[in-house]
C-alpha positions as CSV (number, residue, x, y, z in Angstrom):
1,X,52.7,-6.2,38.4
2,X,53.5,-7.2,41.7
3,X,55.3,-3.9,43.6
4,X,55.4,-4.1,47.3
5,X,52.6,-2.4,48.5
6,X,54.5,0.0,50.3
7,X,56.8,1.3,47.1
8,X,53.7,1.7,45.1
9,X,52.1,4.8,47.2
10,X,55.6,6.5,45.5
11,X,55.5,4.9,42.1
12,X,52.2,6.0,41.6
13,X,52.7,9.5,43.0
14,X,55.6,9.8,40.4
15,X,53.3,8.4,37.4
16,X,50.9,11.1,38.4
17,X,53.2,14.2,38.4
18,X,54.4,13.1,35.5
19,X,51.1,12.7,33.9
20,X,50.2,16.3,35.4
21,X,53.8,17.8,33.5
22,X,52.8,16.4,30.5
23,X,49.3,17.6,30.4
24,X,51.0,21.2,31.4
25,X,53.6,20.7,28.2
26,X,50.8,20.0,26.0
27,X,48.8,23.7,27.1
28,X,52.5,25.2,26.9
29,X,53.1,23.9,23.2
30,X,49.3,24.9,22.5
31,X,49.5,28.4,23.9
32,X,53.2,28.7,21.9
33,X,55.3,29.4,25.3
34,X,59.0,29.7,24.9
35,X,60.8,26.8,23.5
36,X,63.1,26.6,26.5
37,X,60.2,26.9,28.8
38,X,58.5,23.7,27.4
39,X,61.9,21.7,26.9
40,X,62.2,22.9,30.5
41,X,59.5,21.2,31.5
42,X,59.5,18.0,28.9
43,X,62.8,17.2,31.1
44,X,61.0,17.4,33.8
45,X,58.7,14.5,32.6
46,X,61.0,12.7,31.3
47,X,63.1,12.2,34.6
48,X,59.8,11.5,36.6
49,X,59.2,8.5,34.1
50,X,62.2,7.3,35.0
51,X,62.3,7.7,38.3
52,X,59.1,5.9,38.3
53,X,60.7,2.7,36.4
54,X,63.9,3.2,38.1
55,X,61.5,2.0,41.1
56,X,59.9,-0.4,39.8
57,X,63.2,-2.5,38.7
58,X,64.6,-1.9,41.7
59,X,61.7,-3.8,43.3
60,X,61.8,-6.2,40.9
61,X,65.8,-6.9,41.4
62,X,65.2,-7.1,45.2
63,X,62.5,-9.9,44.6
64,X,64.8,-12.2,42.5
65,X,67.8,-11.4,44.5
66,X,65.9,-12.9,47.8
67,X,63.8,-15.2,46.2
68,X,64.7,-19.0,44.9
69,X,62.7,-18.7,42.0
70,X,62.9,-15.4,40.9
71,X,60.8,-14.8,37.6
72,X,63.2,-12.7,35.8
73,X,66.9,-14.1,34.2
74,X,69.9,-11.8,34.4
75,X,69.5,-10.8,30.9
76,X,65.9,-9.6,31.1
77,X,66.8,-7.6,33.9
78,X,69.7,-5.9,31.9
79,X,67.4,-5.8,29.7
80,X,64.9,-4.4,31.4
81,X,67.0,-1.7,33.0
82,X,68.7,-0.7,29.8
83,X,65.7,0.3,28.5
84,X,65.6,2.8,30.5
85,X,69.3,4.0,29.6
C-alpha cells in the first residue's frame, strides 16, 4: 500500500485503538459485563475501522484523481468504498 507518508501516522493510530477496543471487548465478553456495555464498545471499533479505511480510500481517490495513470477504474473505487457501506 502506498498511503502518503503523512496520512499514515493517523491511519495507523486509528488501526491501533481499534485493535486496543477490541482486545478490551474480548475481556468485557470474558468477564460477562453488560450487554450494552460491550455493544457500547463493539461500536466503538467498528467506527474506528472505518474511519481507518475511510482514509485510506480517500488517499487512494486523491492519487487517481491527480495522477494520469491512476491504478484504480471508477468501478473498483465504488467498489472499494461500498465495501465499507
Amino acid at each position: 500500500m502506498n498511503l502518503d507518508p503523512a496520512d499514515l501516522t493517523p491511519v495507523i493510530n486509528r488501526l491501533k485503538r481499534a485493535q486496543g477496543q477490541l482486545a478490551a471487548v474480548t475481556r468485557m465478553v470474558e468477564d460477562g459485563r453488560d450487554c450494552k456495555d460491550v455493544v457500547t464498545q463493539l461500536a466503538a471499533v467498528s467506527k474506528a475501522l472505518d474511519r481507518a479505511g475511510f482514509a485510506i480510500i480517500a488517499d487512494t481517490l486523491e492519487k487517481c484523481i491527480t495522477s494520469a495513470d491512476g491504478t484504480m477504474d471508477r468501478k473498483e473505487l465504488e467498489k472499494l468504498f461500498l465495501s465499507l457501506a
